[in-house]
C-alpha positions in Angstrom: 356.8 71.0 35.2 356.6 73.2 38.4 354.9 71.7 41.6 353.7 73.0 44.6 352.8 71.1 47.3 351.2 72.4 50.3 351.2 70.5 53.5 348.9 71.9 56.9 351.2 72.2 59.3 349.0 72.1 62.4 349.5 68.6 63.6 352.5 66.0 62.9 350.8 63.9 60.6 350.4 66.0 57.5 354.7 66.2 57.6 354.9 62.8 58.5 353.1 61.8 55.6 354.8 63.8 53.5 358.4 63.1 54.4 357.8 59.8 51.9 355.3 62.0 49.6 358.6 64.4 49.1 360.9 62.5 47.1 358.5 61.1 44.7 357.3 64.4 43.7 361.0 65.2 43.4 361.2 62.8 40.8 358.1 64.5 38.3 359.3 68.0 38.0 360.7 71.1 39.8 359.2 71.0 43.6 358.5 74.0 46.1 356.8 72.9 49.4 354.5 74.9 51.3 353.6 74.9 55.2 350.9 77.0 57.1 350.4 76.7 60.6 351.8 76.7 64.1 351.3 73.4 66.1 353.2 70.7 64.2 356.4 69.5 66.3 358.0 67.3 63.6 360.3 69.5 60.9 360.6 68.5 57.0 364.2 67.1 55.8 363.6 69.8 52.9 363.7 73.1 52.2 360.5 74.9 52.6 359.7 77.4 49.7 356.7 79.2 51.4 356.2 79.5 55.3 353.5 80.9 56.5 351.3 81.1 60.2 347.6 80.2 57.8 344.7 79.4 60.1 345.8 76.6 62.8 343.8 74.9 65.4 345.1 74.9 69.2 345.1 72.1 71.0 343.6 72.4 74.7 344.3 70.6 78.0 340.8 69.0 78.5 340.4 66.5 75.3 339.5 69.1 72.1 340.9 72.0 70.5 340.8 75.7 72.8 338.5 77.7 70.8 339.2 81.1 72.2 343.3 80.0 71.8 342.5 79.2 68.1 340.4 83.0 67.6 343.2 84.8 69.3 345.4 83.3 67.1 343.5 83.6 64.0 344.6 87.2 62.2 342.4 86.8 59.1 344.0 89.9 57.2 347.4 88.2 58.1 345.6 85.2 55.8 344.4 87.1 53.6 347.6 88.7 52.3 349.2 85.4 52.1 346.7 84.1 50.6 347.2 87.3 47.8 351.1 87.0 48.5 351.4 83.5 47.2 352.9 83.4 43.3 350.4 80.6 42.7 350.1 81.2 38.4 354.1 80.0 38.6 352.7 76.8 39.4 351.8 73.8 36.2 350.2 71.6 39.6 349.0 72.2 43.1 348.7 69.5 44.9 347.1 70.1 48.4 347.2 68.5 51.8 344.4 70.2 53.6 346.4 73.5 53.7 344.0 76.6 53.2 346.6 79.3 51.7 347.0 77.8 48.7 343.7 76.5 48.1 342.4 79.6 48.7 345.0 81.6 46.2 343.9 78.6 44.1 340.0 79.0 44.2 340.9 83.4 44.2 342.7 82.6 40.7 340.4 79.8 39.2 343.4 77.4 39.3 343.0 73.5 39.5 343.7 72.3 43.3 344.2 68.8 43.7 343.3 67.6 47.3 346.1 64.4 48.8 344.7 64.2 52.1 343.2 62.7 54.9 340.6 64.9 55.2 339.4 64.3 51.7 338.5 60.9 52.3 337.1 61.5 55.7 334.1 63.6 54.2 333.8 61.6 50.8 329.8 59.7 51.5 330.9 56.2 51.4 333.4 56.9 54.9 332.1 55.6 57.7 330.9 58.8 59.9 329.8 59.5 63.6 325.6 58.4 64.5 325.6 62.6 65.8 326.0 64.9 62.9 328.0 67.5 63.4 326.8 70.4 60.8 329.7 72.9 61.7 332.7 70.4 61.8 331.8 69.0 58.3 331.2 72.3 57.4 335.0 73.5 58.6 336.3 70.1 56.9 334.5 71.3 53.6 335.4 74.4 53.5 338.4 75.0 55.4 340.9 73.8 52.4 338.4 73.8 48.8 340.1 71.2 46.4 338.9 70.9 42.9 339.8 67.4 42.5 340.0 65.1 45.9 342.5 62.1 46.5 342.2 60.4 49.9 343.8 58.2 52.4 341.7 56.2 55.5 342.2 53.1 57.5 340.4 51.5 54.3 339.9 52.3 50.5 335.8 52.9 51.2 335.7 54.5 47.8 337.8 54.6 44.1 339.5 57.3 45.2 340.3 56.9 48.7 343.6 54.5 49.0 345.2 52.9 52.4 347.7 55.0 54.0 351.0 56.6 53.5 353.2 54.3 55.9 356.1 56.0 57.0 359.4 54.7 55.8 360.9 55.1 58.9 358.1 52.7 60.2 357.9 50.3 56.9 361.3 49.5 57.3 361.8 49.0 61.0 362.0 45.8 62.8 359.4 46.2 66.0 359.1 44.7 69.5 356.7 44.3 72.1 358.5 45.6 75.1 356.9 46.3 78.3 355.9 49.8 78.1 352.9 51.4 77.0 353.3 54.7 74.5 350.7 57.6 75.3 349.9 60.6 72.6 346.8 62.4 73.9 347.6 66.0 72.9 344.6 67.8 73.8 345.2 66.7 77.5 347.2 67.9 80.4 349.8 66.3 82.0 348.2 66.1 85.1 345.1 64.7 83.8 347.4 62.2 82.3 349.2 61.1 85.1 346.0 61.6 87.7 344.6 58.5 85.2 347.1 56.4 84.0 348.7 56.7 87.3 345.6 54.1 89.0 346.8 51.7 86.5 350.3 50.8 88.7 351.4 47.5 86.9 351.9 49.7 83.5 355.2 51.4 82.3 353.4 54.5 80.8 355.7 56.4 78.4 353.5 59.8 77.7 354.7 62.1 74.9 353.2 65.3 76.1 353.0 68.9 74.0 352.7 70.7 77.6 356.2 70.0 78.8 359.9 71.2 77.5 361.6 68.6 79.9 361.9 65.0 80.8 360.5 64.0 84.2 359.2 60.4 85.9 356.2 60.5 88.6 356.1 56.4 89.5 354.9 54.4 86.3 354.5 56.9 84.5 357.4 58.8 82.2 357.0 61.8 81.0 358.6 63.6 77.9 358.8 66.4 75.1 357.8 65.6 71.9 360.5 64.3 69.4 360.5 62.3 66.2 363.1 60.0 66.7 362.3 59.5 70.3 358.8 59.0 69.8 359.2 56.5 66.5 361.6 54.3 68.8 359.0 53.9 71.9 356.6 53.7 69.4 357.9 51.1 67.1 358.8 49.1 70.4 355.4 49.5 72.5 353.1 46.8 73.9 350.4 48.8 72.7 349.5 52.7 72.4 346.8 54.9 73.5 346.2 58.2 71.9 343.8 60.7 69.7 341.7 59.4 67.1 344.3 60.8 64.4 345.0 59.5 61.5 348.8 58.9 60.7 349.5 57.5 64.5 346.7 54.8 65.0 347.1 53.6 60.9 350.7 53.1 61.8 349.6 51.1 65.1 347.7 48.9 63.0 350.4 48.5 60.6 353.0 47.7 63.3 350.6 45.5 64.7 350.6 47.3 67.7 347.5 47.4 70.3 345.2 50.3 70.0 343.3 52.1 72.0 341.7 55.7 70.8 340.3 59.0 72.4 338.9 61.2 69.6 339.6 64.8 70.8 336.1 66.8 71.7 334.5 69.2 69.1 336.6 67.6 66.5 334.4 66.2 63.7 337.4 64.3 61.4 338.4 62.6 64.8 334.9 61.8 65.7 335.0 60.2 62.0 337.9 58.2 62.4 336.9 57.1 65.5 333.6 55.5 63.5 335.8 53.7 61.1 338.4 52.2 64.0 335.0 50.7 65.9 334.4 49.4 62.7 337.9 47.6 62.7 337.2 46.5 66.2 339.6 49.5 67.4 338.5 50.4 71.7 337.3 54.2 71.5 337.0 56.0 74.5 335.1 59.5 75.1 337.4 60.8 77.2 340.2 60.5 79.6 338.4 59.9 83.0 338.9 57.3 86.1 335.8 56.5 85.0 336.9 54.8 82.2 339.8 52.7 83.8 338.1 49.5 83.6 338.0 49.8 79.4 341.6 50.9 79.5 342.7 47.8 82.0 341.0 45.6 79.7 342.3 46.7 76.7 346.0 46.3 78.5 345.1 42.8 79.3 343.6 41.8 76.0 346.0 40.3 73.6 343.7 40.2 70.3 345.3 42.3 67.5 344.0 43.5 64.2 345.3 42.7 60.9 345.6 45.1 57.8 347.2 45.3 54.7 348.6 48.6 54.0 350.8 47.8 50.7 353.3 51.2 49.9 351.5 52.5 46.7 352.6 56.0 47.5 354.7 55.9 43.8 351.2 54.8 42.3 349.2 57.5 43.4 351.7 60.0 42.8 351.9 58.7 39.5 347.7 58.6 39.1 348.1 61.8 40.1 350.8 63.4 37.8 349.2 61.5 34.9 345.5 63.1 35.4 346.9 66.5 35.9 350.2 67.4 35.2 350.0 67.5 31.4 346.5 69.6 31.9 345.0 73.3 31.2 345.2 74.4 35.1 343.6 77.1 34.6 339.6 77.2 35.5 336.7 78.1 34.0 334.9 81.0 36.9 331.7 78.2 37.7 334.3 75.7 38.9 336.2 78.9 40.9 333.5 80.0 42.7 331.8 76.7 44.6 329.6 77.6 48.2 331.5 80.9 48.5 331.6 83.9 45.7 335.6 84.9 45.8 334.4 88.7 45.5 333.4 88.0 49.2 336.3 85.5 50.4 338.0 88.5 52.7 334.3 89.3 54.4 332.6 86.2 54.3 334.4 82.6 53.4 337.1 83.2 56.1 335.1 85.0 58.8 332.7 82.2 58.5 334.9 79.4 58.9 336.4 81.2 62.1 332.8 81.5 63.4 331.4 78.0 63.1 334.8 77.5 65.2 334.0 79.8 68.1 329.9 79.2 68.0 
């Protein structure tokens, strides 16, 4: 059996997750991996079959994604011919984590997509969503990556298809510590909005993992430095407690580590705004934004010492079997009413894509 598997690329968590995803599907048949997008700073220990730029979102300085930076970006006939480029009849399965070439080529083709993502259990009805609805950003989370069949992972299993997350290895298997210092991933921030913050709260050994900087500097309590893997697992795995974006993979490995939490779901970002709704349910500290306002919340969350307890068991082999069992053996080929969904594929080029890049600048 041939797989692909496509992983977004915009972001760390999508490769992080599938760093442990990898080998299993190793294991079922011949595997080529696919990545689309431009913003991810952690690389895959594998080969990568299919490279392509896709349709990424850019992160801002001021707490959400920079909108005009993400239309510049976007070269929609530069998506489109991937989309046409990709072999995607050489494939027997397509599994899909929220990664828009293939899913496209798919849904162009009439070819079964299976959907292993976040994402796909973040708009399933039973997930806990923000009180303000956000028309556009569940639109772009609908639309953005069109699965046939959708698998997900949240902080909980809210439905029969949604299962607890993919714990990285490399974080299963280590050995934490509380030490004194504080680990910091906010993104969509600057480094001086950062610093001009955290830097009121003086008793604090801030160590701030920043996308904004290529070097290693200090300014008081606060340390500032590049984004890397290994670096980032060992403060990590080794933090009092950690304050970043309502993400998925980072705050579900807090909670697995045991690891205080404190959250900032980036602005204009409606699966952040959702997982920001299921962490208040958990008890999680969500903050608006990164202001001085807000320094008495993040004081007290520093000085509180109540933690919350999850069970994430590794089922990653289980699902991956589910998975292989429901659709491996199957006809992936599709009939043209399951192909064509909210958009007609006569009119993908014109209208799917130009859509979905206008509900992001509107």
């Amino acid at each position: 059996m041939k797989i692909l598997y496509a992983i977004q690329g915009t972001g760390n968590g999508h490769l992080s997750r599938a760093r442990d995803i990898i080998p299993v599907l190793q294991q079922k048949g011949e595997l080529d991996i696919l990545v689309s997008g431009i913003q991810a700073d952690v690389e895959l220990p594998y080969p990568v079959k299919h490279k392509f730029k896709g349709l990424s979102f850019i992160f801002g300085k001021n707490g959400g994604i920079d909108l005009v930076a993400t239309y510049r970006k976007s070269n929609l006939k530069k998506l489109y011919d991937e989309i046409k480029s990709l072999p995607i009849n050489e494939y027997d399965l397509v599994i899909n984590d929220f990664e828009p070439v293939s899913a496209w080529a798919c849904k162009m083709k009439h070819k079964e997509c299976i959907g292993l993502s976040h994402q796909a259990a973040v708009i399933n009805k039973k997930s806990p969503k923000p009180k303000k609805k956000d028309l556009v950003g569940k639109a772009v989370l609908n639309n953005y990556a069109p699965v046939t069949t959708a698998y997900g992972f949240h902080f909980g299993a809210y439905d029969k298809n949604i299962f607890t997350p993919v714990i990285r290895s490399q974080v299963r298997e280590a050995t934490p510590e509380s030490r004194e210092h504080y680990t910091v991933y906010l993104p969509a921030y600057s480094d001086e909005r950062i610093i001009k913050v955290l830097g009121e709260i003086k008793n604090i050994k801030w160590q701030v993992f920043s996308k904004h900087t290529k070097k290693e500097y200090s300014i008081n309590n606060i340390h500032i430095r590049p984004i890397n893997n290994e670096a980032f697992i060992e403060s990590f795995i080794n933090c009092t407690g950690i304050l970043c974006g309502a993400g998925f993979e980072t705050p579900a490995e807090a909670l697995y580590l045991k690891k205080k939490l404190m959250v900032i779901p980036m602005k204009g970002q409606y699966e952040q705004q959702c997982n920001a709704a299921a962490l208040k349910t958990m008890t999680v500290p969500v903050l608006k934004s990164l202001k001085k306002k807000h320094l008495d919340a993040i004081r007290s969350w520093t000085e509180n010492k109540q933690l919350i307890i999850v069970n994430y068991p590794d089922t990653t082999q289980r699902i991956i079997n589910m998975v292989i069992k429901k659709h491996g053996a199957a006809d992936n080929t599709r009939s043209k009413e399951l192909g064509d969904g909210i958009y007609s594929v006569k009119k993908l080029k014109e209208k799917s894509l130009g859509k979905i890049l206008n509900q992001l600048t509107d």
